[in-house]
Residue frames as a rotation matrix with the C-alpha (Angstrom) as fourth column:
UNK 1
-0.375 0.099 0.922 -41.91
-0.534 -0.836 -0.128 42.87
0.757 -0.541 0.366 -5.52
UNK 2
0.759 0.602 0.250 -43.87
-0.578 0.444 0.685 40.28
0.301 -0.664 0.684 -3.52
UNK 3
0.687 -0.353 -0.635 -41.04
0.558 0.816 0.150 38.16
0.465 -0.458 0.758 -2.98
UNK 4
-0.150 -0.796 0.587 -39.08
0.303 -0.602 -0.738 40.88
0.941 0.068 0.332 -1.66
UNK 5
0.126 0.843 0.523 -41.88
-0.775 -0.245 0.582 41.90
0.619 -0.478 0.623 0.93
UNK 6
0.757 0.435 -0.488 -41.59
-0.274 0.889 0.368 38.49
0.593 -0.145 0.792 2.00
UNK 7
0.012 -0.962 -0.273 -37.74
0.608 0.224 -0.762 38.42
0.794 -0.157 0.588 2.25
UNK 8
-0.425 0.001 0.905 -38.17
-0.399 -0.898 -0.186 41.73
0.813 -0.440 0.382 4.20
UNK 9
0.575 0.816 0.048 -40.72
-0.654 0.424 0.627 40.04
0.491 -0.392 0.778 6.60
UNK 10
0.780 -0.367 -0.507 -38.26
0.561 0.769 0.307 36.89
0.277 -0.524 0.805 7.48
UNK 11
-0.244 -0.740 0.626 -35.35
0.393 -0.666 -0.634 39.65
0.887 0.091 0.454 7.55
UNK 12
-0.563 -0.490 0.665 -36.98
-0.345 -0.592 -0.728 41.41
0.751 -0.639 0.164 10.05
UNK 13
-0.962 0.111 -0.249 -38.81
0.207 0.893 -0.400 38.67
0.178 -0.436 -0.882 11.95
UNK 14
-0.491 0.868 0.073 -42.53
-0.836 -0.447 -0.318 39.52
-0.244 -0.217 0.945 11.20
UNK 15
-0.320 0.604 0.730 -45.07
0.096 0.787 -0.610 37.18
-0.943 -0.125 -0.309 10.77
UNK 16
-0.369 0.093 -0.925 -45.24
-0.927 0.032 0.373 35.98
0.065 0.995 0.074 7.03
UNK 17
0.020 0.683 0.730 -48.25
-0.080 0.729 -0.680 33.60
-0.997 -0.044 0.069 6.61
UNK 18
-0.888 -0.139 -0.439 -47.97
-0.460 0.208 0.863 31.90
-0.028 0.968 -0.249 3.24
UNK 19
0.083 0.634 0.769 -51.27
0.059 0.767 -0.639 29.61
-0.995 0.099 0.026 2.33
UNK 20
-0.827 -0.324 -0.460 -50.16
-0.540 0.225 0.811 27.64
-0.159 0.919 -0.361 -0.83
UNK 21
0.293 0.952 -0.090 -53.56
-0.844 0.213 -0.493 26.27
-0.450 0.221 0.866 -2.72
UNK 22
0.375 -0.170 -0.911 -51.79
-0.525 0.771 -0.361 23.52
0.764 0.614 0.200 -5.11
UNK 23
-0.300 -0.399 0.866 -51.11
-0.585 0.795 0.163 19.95
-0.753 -0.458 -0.472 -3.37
UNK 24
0.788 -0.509 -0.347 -50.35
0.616 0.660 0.430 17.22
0.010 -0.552 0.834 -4.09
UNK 25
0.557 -0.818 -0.143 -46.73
-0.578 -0.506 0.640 18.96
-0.596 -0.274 -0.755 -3.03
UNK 26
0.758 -0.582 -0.295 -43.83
-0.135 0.302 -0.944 17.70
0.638 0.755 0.150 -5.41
UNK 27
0.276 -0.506 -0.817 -40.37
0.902 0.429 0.038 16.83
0.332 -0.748 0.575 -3.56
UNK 28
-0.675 -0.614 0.410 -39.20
0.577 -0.785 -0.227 20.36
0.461 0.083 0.884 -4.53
UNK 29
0.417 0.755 0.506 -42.69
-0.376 -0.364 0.853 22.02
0.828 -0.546 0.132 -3.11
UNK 30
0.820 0.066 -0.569 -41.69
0.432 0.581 0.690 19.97
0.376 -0.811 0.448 0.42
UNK 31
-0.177 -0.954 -0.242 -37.91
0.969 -0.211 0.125 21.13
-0.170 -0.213 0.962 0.56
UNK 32
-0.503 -0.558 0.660 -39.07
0.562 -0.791 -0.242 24.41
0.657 0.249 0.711 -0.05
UNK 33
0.782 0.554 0.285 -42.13
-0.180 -0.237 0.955 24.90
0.597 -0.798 -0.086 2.77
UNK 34
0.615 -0.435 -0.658 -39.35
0.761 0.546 0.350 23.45
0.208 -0.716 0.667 4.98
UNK 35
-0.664 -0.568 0.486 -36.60
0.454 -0.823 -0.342 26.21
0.594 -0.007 0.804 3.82
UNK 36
0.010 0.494 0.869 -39.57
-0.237 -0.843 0.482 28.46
0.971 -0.211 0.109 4.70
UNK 37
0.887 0.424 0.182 -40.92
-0.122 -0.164 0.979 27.34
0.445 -0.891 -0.094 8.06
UNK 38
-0.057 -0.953 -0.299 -36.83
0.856 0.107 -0.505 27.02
0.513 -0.284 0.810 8.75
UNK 39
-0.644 -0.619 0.449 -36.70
0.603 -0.772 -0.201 30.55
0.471 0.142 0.871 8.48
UNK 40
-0.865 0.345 -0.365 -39.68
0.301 -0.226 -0.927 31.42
-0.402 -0.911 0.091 10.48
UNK 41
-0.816 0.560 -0.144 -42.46
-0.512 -0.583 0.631 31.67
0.270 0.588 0.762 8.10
UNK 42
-0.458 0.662 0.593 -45.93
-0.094 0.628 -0.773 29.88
-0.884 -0.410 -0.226 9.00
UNK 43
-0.739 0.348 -0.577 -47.34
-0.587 0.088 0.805 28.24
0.331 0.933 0.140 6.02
UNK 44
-0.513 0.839 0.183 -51.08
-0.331 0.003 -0.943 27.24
-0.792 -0.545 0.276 5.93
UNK 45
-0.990 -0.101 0.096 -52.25
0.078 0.176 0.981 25.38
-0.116 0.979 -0.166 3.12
UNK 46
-0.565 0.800 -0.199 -55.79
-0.822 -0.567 0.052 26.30
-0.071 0.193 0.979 1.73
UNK 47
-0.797 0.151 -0.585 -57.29
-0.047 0.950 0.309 23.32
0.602 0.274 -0.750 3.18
UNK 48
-0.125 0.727 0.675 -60.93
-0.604 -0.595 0.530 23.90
0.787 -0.341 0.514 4.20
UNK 49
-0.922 -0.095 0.376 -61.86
-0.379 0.419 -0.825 22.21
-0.079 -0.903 -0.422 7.45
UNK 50
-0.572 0.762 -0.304 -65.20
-0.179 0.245 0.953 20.25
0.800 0.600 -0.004 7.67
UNK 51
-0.666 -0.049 -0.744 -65.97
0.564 0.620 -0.546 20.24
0.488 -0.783 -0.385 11.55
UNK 52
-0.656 0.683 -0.320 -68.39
-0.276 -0.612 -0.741 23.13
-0.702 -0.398 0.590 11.56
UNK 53
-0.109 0.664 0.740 -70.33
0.839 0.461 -0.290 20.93
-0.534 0.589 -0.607 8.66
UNK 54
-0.745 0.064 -0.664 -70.42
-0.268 -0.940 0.210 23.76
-0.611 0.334 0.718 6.41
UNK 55
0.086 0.914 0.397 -74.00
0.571 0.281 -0.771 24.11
-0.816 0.294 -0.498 4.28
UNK 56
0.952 0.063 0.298 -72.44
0.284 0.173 -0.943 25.58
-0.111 0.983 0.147 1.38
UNK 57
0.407 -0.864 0.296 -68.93
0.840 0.227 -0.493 26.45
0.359 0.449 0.818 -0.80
UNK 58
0.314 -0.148 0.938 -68.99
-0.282 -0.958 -0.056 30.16
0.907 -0.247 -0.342 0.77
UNK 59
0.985 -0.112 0.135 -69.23
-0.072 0.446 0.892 27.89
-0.160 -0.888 0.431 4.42
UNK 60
0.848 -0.518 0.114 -66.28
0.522 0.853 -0.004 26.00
-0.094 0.063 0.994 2.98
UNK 61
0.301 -0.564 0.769 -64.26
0.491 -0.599 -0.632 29.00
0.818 0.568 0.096 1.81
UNK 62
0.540 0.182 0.822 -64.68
-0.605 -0.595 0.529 30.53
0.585 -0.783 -0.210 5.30
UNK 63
0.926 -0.370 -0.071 -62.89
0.268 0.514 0.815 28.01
-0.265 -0.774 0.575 7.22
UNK 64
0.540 -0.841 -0.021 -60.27
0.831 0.537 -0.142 28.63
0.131 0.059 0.990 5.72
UNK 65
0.217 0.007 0.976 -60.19
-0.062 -0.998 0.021 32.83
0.974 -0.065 -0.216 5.70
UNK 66
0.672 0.139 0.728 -60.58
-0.448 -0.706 0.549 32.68
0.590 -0.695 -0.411 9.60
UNK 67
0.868 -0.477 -0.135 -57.85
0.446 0.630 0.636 30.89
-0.218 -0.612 0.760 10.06
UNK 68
0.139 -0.527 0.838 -56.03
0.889 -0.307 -0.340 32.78
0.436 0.793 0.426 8.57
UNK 69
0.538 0.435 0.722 -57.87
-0.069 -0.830 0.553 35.91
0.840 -0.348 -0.417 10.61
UNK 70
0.989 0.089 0.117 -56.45
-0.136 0.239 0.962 33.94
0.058 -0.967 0.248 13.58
UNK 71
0.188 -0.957 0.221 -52.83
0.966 0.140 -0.218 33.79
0.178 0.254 0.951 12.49
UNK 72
-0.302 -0.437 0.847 -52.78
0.541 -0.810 -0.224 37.43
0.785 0.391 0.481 11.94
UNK 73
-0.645 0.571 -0.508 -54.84
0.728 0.257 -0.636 37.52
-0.233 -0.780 -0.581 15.52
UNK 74
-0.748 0.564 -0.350 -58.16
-0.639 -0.755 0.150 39.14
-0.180 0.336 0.925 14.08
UNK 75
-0.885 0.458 0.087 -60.73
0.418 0.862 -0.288 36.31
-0.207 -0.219 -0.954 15.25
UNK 76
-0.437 0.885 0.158 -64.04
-0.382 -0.343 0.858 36.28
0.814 0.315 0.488 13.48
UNK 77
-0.650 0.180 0.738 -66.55
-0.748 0.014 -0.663 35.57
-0.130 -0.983 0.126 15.92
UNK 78
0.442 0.813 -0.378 -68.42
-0.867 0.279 -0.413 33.28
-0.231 0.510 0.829 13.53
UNK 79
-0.309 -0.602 -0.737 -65.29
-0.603 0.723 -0.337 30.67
0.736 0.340 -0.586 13.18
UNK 80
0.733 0.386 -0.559 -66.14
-0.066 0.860 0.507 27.53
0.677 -0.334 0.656 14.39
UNK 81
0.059 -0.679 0.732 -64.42
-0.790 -0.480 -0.382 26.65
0.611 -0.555 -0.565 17.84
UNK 82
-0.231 0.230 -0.945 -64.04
0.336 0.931 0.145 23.54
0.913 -0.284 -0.292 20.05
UNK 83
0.004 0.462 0.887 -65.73
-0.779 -0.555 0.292 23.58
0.627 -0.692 0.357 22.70
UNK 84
-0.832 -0.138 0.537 -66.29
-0.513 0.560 -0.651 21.36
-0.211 -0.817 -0.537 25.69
UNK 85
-0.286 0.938 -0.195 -69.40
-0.611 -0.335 -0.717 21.31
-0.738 -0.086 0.669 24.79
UNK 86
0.746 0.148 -0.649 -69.09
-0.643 0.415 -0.644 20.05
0.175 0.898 0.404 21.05
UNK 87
-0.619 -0.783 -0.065 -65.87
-0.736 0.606 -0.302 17.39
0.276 -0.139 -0.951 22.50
UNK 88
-0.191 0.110 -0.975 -66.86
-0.033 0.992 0.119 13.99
0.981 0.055 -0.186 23.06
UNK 89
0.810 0.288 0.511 -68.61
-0.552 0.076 0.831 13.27
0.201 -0.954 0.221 26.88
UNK 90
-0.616 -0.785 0.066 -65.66
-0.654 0.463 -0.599 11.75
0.439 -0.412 -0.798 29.12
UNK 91
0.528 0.482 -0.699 -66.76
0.009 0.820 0.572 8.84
0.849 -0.308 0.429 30.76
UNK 92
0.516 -0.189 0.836 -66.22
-0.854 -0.188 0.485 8.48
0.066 -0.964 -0.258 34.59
UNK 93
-0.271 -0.272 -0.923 -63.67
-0.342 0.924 -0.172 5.56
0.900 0.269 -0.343 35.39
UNK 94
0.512 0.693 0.508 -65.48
-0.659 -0.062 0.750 3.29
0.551 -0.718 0.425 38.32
């Protein structure tokens, strides 16, 4: 039933967000994310980000949900964001 759902989805060009959790990726894993993102799926692998320093495994777990949130456009207001602010100062060239 779920892969049907899915088919449906690329069938009728909705957004179908996959997030696969197992890596290292085999060749066959690789040749098949490709099929997918061929066919217009967006795959996201459950890989947690570390640039908002998270302070614990719930932190860590969250980076990856609101990306997700943000695929599906349903921004948390708590996801970490770049900012000018948090970018590197530019130096002036004299």
């Amino acid at each position: 039933m779920l892969l049907r759902a899915a088919d449906v989805f690329l069938k009728e060009r909705r957004k179908l967000i996959l997030v696969p959790r197992e890596t290292p990726w085999n060749f066959i894993h690789a040749r098949n994310v490709v099929t997918l993102l061929e066919a217009g799926a967006i795959v996201l692998p459950a890989i947690p980000s570390f640039y908002s320093r998270p302070s614990s495994v719930t932190a860590v777990v969250d980076t990856v949900v609101w990306r997700i949130l943000d695929q599906i456009g349903l921004p948390n207001p708590a996801a970490y964001r770049w900012s000018e602010e948090s970018a590197s100062p530019k130096r002036k060239k004299s």
